[in-house]
C-alpha positions in Angstrom: -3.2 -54.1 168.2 -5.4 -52.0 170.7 -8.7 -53.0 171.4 -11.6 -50.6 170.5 -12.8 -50.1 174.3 -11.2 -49.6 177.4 -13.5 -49.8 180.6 -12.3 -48.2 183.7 -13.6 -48.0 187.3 -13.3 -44.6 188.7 -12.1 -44.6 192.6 -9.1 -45.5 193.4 -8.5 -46.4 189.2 -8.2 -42.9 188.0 -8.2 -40.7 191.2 -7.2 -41.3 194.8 -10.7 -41.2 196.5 -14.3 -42.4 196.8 -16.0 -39.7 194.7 -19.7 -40.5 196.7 -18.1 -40.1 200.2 -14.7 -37.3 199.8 -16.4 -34.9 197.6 -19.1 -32.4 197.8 -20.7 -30.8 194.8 -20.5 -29.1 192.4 -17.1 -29.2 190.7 -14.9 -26.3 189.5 -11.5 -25.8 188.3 -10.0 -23.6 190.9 -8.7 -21.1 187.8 -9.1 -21.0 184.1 -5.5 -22.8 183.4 -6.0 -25.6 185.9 -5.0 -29.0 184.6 -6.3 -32.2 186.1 -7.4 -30.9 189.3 -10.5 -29.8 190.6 -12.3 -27.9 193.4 -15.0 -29.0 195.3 -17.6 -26.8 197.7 -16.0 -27.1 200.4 -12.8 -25.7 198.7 -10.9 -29.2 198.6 -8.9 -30.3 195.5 -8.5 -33.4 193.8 -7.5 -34.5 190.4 -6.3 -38.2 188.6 -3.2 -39.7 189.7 -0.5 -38.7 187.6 -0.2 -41.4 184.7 -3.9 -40.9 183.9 -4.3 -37.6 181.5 -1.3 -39.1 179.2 -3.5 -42.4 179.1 -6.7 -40.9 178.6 -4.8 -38.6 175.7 -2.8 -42.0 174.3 -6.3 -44.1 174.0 -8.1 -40.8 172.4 -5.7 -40.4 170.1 -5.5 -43.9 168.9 -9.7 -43.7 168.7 -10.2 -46.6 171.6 -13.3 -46.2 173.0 -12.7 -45.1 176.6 -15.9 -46.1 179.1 -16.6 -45.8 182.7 -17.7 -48.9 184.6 -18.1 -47.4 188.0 -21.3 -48.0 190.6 -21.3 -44.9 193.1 -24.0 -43.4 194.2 -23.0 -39.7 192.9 -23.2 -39.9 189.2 -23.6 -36.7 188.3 -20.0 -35.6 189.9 -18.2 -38.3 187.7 -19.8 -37.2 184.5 
């Protein structure tokens, strides 16, 4: 039985950096068919580690709640 929410911090949980200090707003996929991996302004890329997306899909698909419990002081580039 899967529980109906999974609660994940965000650095170093899902991707392999500290979003508030490695990245540089605002975020855009670096062409229309990129997959898990994303530009920054400074033209630096950066996307989960690899497990993550089949997870994220897995949990979705079985309708578990996923939430992020994450303090940063950038919010608005993990949304």
């Amino acid at each position: 039985r899967l529980p109906k929410l999974v609660a994940f911090d965000l650095d170093y949980t899902l991707w392999p950096l500290w979003i508030d200090t490695h990245v540089s707003g605002p975020l855009k996929r670096p062409s229309e068919n990129a997959v898990n991996v994303v530009k920054d302004k400074h033209g630096e890329t950066f996307g989960f580690y690899h497990d993550v997306p089949e997870i994220l899909h897995r949990l979705r698909d079985a309708c578990v709640v996923v939430a992020a419990a994450s303090r940063t002081s950038a919010p608005r580039l993990v949304r």
